[in-house]
C-alpha positions in Angstrom: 17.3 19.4 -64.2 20.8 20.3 -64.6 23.6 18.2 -62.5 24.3 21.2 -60.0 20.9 22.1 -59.5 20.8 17.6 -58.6 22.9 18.1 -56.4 21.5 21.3 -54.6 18.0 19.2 -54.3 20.1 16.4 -52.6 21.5 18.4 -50.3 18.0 20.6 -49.5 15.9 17.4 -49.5 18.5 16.2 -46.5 18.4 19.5 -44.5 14.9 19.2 -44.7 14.9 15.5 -43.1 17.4 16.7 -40.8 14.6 19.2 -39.9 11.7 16.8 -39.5 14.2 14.3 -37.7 15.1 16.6 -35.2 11.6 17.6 -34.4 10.3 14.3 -34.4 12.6 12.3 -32.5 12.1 13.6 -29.1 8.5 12.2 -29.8 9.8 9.0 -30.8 12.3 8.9 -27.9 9.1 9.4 -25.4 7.3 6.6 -27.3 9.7 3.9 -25.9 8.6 5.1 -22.3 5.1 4.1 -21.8 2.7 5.6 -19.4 0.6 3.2 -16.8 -2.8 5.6 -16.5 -4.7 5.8 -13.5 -8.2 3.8 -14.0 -10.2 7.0 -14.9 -8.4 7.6 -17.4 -7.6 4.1 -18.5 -11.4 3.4 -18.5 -11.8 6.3 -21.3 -11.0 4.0 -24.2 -12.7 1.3 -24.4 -10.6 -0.5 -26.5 -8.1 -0.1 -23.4 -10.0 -1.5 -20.5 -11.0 -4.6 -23.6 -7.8 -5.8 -23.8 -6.8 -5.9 -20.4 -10.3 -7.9 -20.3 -9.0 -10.3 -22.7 -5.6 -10.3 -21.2 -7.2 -11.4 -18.2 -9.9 -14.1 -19.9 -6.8 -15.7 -22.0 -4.5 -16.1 -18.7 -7.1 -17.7 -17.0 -8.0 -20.5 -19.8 -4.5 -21.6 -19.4 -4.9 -22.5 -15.7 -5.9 -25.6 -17.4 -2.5 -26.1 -20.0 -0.2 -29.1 -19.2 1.0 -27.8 -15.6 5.1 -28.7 -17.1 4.3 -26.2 -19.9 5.2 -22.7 -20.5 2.1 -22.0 -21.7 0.7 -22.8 -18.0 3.7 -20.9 -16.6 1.4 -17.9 -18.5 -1.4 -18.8 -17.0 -4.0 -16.7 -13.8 -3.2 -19.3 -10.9 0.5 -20.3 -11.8 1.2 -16.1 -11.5 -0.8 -16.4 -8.4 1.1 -19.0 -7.1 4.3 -16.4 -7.1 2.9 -13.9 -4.8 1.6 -16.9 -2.4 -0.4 -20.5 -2.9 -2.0 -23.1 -0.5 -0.6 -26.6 -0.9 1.6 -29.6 0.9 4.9 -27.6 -0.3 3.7 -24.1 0.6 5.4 -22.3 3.6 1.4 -21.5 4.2 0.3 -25.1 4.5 -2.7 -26.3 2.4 -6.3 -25.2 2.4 -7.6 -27.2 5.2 -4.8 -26.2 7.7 -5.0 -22.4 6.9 -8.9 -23.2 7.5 -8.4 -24.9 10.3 -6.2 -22.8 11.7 -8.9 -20.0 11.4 -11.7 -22.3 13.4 -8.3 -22.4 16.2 -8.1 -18.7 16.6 -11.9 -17.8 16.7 -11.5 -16.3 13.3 -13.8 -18.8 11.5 -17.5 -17.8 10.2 -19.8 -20.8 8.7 -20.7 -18.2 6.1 -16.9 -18.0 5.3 -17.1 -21.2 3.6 -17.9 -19.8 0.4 -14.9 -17.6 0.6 -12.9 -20.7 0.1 -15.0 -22.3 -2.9 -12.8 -22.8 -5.5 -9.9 -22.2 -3.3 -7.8 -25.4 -4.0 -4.3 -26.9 -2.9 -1.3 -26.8 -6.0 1.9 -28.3 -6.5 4.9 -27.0 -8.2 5.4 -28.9 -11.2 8.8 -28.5 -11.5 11.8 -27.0 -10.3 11.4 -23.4 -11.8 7.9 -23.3 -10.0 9.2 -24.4 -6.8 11.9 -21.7 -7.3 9.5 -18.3 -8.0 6.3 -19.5 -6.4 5.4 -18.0 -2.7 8.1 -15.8 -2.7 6.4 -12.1 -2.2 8.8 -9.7 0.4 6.4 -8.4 3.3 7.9 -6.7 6.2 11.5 -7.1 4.5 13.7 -4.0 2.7 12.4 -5.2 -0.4 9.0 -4.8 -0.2 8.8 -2.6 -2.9 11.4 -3.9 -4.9 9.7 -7.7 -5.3 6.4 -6.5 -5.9 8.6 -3.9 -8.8 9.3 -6.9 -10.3 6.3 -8.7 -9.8 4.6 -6.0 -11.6 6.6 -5.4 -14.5 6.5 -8.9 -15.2 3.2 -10.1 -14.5 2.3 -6.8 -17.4 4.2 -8.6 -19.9 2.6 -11.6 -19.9 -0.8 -9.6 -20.0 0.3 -7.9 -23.2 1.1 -11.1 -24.8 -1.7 -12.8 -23.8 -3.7 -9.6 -25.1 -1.6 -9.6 -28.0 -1.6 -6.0 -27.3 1.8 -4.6 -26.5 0.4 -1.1 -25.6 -1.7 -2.5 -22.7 0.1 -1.3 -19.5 -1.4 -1.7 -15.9 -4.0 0.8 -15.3 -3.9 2.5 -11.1 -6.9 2.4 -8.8 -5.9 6.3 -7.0 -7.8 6.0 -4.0 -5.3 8.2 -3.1 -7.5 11.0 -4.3 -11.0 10.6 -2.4 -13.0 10.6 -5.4 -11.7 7.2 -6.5 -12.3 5.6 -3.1 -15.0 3.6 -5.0 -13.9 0.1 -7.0 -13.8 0.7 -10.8 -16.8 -0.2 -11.7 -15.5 -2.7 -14.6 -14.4 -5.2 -11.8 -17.8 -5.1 -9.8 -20.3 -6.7 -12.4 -20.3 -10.5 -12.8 -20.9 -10.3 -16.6 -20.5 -7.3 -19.4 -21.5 -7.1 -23.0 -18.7 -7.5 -25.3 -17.9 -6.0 -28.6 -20.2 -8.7 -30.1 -23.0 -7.4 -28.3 -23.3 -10.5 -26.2 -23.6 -10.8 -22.0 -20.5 -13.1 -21.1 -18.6 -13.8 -17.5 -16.9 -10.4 -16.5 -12.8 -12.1 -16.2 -12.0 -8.9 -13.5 -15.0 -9.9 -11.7 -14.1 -11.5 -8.2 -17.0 -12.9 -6.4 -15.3 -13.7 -3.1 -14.6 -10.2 -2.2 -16.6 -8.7 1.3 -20.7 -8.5 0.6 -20.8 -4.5 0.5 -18.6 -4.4 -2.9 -20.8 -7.3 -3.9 -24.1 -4.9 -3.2 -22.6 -1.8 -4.6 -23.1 -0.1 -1.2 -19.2 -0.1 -0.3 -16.5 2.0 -1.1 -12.7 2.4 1.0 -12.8 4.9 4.0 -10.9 7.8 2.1 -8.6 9.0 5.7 -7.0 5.8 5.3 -5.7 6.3 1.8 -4.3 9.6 2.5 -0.5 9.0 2.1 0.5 13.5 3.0 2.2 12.6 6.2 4.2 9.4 4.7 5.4 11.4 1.6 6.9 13.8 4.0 9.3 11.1 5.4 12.8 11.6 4.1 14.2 7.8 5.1 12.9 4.9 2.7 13.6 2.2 5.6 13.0 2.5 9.3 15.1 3.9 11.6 15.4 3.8 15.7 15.2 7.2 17.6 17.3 7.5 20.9 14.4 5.8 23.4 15.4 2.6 21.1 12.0 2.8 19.5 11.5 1.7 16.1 10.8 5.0 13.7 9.0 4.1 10.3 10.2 4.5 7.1 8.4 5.8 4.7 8.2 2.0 2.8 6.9 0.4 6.7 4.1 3.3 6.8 2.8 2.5 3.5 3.3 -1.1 3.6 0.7 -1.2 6.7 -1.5 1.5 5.3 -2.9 2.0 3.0 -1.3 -1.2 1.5 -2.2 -3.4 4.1 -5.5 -1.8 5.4 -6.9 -1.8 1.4 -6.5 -5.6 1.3 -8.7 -5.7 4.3 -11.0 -3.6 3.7 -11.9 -5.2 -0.2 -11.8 -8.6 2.1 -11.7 -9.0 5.4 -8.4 -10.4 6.9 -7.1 -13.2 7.4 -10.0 -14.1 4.6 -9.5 -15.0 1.2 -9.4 -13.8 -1.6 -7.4 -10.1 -0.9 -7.6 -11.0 2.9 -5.4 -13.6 2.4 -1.3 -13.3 1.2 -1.2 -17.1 -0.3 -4.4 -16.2 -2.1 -4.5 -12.6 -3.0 -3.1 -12.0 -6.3 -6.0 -14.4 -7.3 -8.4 -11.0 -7.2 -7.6 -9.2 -10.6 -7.9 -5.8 -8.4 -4.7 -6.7 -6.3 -3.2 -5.5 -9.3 -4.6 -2.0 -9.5 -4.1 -1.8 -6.2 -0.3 -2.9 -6.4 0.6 -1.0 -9.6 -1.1 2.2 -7.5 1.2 0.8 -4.3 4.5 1.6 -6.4 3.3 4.6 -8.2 3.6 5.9 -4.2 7.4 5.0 -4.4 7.7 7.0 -7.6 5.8 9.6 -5.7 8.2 9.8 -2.6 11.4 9.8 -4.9 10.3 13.0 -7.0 10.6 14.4 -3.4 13.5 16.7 -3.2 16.0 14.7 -1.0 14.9 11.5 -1.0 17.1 8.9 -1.8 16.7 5.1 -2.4 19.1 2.7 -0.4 22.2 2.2 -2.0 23.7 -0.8 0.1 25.5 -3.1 -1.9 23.0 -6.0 0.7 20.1 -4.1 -1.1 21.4 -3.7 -4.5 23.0 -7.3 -5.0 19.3 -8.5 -3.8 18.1 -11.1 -6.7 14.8 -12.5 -7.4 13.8 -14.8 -10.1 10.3 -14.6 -12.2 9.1 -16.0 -15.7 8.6 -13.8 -18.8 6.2 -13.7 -21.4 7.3 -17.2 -22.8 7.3 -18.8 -19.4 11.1 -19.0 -19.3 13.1 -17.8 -15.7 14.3 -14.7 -15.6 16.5 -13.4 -12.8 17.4 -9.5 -11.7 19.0 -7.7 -9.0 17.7 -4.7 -7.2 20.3 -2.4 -8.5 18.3 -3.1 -11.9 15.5 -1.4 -11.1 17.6 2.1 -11.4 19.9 1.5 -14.3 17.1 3.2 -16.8 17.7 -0.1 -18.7 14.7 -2.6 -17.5 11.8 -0.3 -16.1 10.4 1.2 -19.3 7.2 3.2 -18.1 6.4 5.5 -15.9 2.9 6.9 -14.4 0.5 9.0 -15.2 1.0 11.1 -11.9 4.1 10.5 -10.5 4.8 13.4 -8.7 3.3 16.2 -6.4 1.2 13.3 -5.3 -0.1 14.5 -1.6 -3.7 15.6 -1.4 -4.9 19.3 -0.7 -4.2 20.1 3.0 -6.6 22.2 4.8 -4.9 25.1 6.2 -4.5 24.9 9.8 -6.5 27.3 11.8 -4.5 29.9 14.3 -5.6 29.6 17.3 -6.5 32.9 19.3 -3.4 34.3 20.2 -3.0 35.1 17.1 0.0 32.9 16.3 0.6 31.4 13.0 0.7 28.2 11.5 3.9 27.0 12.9 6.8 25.1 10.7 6.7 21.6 11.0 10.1 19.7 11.7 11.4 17.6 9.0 12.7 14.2 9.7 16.2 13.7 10.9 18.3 14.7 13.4 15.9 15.7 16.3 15.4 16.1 20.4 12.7 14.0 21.9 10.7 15.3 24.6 7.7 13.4 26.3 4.5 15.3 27.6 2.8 12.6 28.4 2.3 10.2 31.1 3.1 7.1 30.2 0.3 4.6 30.3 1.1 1.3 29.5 -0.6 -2.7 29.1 -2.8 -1.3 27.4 -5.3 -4.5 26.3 -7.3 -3.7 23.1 -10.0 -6.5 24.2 -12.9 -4.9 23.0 -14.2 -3.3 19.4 -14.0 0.0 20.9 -10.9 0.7 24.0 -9.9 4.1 25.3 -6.8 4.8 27.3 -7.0 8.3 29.0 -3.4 10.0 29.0 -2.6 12.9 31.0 -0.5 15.9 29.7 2.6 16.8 31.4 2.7 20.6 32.5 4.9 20.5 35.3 7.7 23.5 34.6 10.0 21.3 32.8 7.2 20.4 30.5 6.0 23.9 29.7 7.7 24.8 26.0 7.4 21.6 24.8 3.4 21.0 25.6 3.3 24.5 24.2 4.7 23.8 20.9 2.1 20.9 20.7 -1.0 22.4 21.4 -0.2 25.8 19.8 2.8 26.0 17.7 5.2 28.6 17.8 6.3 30.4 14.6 9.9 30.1 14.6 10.0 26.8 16.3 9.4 23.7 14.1 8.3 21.3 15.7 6.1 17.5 15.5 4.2 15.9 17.9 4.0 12.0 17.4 1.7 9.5 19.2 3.9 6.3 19.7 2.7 3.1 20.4 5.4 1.1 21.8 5.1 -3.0 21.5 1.9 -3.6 19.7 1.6 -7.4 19.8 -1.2 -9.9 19.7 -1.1 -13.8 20.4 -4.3 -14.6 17.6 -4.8 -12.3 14.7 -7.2 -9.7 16.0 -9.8 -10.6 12.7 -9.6 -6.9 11.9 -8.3 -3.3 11.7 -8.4 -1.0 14.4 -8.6 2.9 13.7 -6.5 4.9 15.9 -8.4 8.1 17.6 -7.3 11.2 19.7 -10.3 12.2 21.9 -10.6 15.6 24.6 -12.9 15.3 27.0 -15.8 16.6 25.5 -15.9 13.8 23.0 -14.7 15.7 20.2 -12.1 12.8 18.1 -9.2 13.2 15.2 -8.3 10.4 13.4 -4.5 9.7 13.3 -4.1 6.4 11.8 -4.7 2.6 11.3 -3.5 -0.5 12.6 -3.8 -3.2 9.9 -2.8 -7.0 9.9 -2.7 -8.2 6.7 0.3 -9.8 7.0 1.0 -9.4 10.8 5.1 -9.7 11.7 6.3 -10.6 8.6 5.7 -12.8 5.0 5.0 -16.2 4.7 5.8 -19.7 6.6 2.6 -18.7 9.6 4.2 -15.5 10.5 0.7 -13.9 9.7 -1.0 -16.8 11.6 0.8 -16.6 14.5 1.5 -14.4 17.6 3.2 -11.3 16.3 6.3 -10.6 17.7 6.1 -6.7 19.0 6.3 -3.7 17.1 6.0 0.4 17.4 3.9 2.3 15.8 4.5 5.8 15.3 2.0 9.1 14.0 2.2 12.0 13.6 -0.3 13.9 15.5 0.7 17.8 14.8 -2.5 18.9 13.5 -4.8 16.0 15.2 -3.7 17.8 19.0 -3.9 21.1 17.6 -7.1 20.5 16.5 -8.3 18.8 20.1 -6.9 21.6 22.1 -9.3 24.1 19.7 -9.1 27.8 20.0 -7.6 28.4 23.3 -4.8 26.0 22.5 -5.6 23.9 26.1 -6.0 20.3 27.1 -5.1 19.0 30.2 -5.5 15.0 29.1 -6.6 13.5 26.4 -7.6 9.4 25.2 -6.5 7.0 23.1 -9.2 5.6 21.2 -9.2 2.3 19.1 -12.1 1.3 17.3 -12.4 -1.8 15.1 -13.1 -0.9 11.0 -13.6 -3.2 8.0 -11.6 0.1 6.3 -15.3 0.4 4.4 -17.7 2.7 4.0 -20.5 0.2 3.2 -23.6 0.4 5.6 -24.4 -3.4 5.7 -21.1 -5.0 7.6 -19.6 -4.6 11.2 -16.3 -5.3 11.8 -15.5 -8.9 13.5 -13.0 -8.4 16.1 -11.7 -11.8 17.9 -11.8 -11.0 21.6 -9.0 -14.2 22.1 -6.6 -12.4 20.0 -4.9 -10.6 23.6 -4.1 -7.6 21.1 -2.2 -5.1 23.5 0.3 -2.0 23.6 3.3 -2.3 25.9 3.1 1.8 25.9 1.4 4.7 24.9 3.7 8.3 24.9 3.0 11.6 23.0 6.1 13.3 22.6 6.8 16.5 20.5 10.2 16.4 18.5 12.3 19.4 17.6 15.8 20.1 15.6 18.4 18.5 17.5 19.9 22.5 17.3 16.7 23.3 19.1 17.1 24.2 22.7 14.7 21.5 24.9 13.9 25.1 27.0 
């Protein structure tokens, strides 16, 4: 080949790789981001839900490493131990106190004694556990930030201990109703591996409630529907201007269906997911979780939704171990930088479920527009009924509607809408409180008064007031409640758009479907709400008349 004709393949070999370059690289750019899968898809490969197996077999033989080891700061319970632990040193006391404390209350079961088998006090072995363990955020601004973290870290070790770097959490969706069932993979006590062999099942949790146990169980899908709480522009809670608290769209999930799924795979206070110091323990708190912050991703693809940008949130720190067992400390602000969070999830966006269309009623009129959050005028038509004591497994509260003159537009636009009005109509439950933790979840009902009901939401106490130290032992200090009720009163008041009263019904759930368990409310507990009001909002441009 002749020197110019050298030269001329040089320079067509490089546009060539220029070529390939360019139409590779956006592939390879994309590779750096991986993508944690919701569990039906996950569970596709095998090799997939394999290594998280053995991810999850290898952290738990090192529960039994030197305890002053990294290798034990890699291990099932010390990663436990973060999120919460029983011991002398833990704000939650040890074993027999948090036991005991559940015989004080009339919360304890002699059946629940097998719930606790296994269930034993630790120690931080040094000054780095003593730092990161029992340190979870619940009921704080950081909820979601902490368990972030928690996350991303805790899936590090896994793909170490896999030796799998590709392995990413997988998401249980139970936001969509046909994944209300628990995968499948973590109900079985044993499995046949690749050897063809029956061993233990490592995702298997045998102190979870008996209807999971018997197959017969599966979570009450209208408490996983997270439609109204995407809809909420503010991430914290606010106060509207009758001084009640408003929640954020982080409060409302935190509750439910954060909250509520705990204790509906295990009754609360009960361990294993009914308990915080205990909790992680269960290997589905993690699908759970990692589907708990896909809903943050969820409410941020929202068009004008916006994270807090305090510098008190952003300077937040929190200190974990990495894949070596050595400390590891981050500030919120972290989280956004595009630097440290390097996945993101399979669906991540346009996350709400299907609605039904709501039905005009027979006037003719319209589905009316619903009022965004915001800026908005607050008017009651209700009476107010108040002390309400929830002292039995099923308590109504009737309510009268308002329809005095004064009252006339605003119980219009809740029981029929107008077209050109927007407008919501919330229930509020003002100073929900209890002295003993009630020993389960209550569903919230709107009933007319031929006995017709619409669920509106759930009342959960996983962790009660707050996080650790006995706040979710003791009385809980009081707090409001808020739901949206547009459709539910629409819905009551039926075709001619009428109700002179309606109830307020609460009715105690295990948050199951199974056909074998009733729910075990503690009658001691003095659970009560200070006040019940229905009240329809509007713009704050919106004239009241």
């Amino acid at each position: 080949m002749k020197t110019g004709s050298i030269g001329r393949w040089h320079i067509l070999k490089a546009l060539l790789l220029a070529v390939v370059m360019a139409m590779f690289m956006p592939t390879l750019a994309q590779a750096d981001t991986a993508t944690r899968l919701s569990w039906e898809t996950f569970a596709k490969d095998p090799q997939r839900v394999a290594s998280l197996r053995k991810a999850v077999a290898v952290m738990k033989s090192r529960n039994g490493a030197d305890h002053t080891s990294a290798e034990y700061r890699t291990s099932w319970e010390y990663w436990g131990s973060i999120h919460g632990y029983f011991g002398a040193q833990s704000p939650d006391g040890t074993v027999e106190e948090y036991q005991q404390w559940m015989k004080d209350n009339n919360l304890w079961k002699p059946e629940y004694e097998k719930y606790f088998v296994g269930v034993t006090d630790r120690l931080p072995p040094d000054q780095t556990a003593t730092d990161v363990w029992s340190q979870c955020q619940h009921g704080t601004p950081w909820f979601f930030a902490w368990h972030r973290f928690y996350l991303f870290r805790f899936e590090r070790v896994l793909q170490e201990a896999a030796g799998d770097p590709s392995l990413r959490l997988p998401y249980w969706d139970y936001t969509d109703p046909a994944q209300v069932a628990m995968p499948s993979a973590f109900i079985a006590p044993t499995y046949v591996d690749e050897a063809g062999k029956t061993v233990p099942n490592p995702l298997f949790e045998a102190r979870r409630a008996p209807d999971w146990q018997k197959g017969t169980g599966t979570l009450d899908p209208k408490r996983t529907n997270i439609n109204a709480a995407l809809l909420n522009p503010n991430f914290l809670s606010t106060t509207d201007q009758s001084g009640a608290t408003v929640p954020g769209f982080q409060s409302i999930i935190e509750r439910s269906p954060h909250g509520s799924v705990h204790c509906a795979v295990m009754g609360c206070p009960v361990t294993v997911m009914g308990a915080v110091p205990y909790s992680s323990n269960d290997p589905i708190f993690w699908l759970h979780h990692a589907n708990i912050d896909r809903m943050w991703d969820c409410w941020t693809s929202i068009a004008g939704h916006k994270n807090p940008d305090s510098q008190e949130f952003l300077e937040q720190s929190y200190t974990f171990v990495d894949a070596k067992g050595v400390a590891v400390t981050n500030k919120v602000r972290d989280l956004f930088d595009g630097k440290l969070i390097d996945y993101v999830y399979e669906k991540a966006s346009d996350c709400a479920r299907p609605a039904a269309l709501f039905k005009a009623n027979a006037v003719g009129v319209s589905p009316a527009p619903v009022v965004p959050h915001g800026a908005t005028t607050s008017m009651l038509i209700s009476t107010a009924a108040r002390g309400i004591a929830i002292d039995k497994p099923v308590t109504k509260k009737h309510i009268g509607l308002v329809a005095e003159k004064t009252n006339a537009v605003p119980l219009a636009l809740a029981l029929r809408g107008h077209a050109l009005v927007p407008s919501r109509t919330e229930l509020v439950l003002r100073g929900v409180k209890y002295q003993a933790h009630p020993g389960t979840m209550f569903d919230v009902y709107l009933e007319n008064a031929q006995g017709k009901r619409a669920y509106v939401g759930t009342l959960s106490f996983f962790t009660g007031g707050g996080g650790h130290g006995h706040a979710h032992h003791d009385a809980q200090a009081a707090t409001d409640e808020v739901f949206d009720v547009t459709d539910s009163l629409r819905e009551l008041a039926g075709a001619n758009a009428t109700l002179k009263d309606v109830s307020v019904v609460f009715e105690a759930t295990t948050g199951r479907l199974g056909r074998d368990e009733k729910a075990l409310f503690n009658a001691k507990s003095k659970l009560t709400v200070d006040e019940i009001d229905l009240q329809v909002k509007v713009p704050a441009s919106t004239p009241a008349e």
